[in-house]
N, C-alpha and C positions, 0 to 999 in steps of 0.2 A: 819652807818659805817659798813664797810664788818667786819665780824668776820677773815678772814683769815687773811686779815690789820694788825688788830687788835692783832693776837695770834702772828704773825710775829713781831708786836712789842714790844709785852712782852715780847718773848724768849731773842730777842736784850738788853734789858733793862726792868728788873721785877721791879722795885719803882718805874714805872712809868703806870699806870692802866688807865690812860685815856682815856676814856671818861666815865669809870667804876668810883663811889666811893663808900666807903666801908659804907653801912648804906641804899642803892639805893633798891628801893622795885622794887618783880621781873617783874612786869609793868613798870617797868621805864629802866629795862634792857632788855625787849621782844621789847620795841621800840627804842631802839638802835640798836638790832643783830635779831631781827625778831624773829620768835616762835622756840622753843627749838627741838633741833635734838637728844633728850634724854630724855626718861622718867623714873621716879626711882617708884616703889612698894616696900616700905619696902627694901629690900637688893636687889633686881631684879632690873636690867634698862633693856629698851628696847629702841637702838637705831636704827635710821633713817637715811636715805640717805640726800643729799646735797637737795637743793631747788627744781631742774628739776625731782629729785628722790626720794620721800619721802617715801617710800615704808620703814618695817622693815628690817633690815638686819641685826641684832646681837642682843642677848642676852645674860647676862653677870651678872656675881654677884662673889664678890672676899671675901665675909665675910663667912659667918660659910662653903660654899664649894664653891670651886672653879668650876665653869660654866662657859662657854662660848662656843653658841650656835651659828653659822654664816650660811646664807644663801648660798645657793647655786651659784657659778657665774652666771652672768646673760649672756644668748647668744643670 
């Protein structure tokens, strides 16, 4: 299933998490929506671009300070 499907249909209706359930080990959710566009270090994520762009472009952490780090546009 596309993750954007997906977020589009949560937003519409949140009791409904389909194809998600709550207990689903995170191998059983990477092959539903593919490998993760987010990685967390303790309080630091680093996230990634879409599928064609997997490149880093933010970093971010909202716990003891507020960070957040974005790459540059790309031209």
């Amino acid at each position: 299933m596309n993750f954007e499907i997906w977020r589009n249909q949560i937003l519409h209706e949140p009791k409904n998490i389909s194809p998600l359930k709550f207990g689903m080990s995170q191998d059983e959710i990477i092959e539903i929506f593919g490998k993760p566009l987010i990685l967390k270090y303790h309080d630091i994520e680093l996230h990634f671009g879409t599928q064609a762009c997997q490149a880093l472009h933010l970093i971010y952490c909202d716990d003891e300070i507020d960070l957040c780090i974005t790459a540059k546009p790309y031209k």
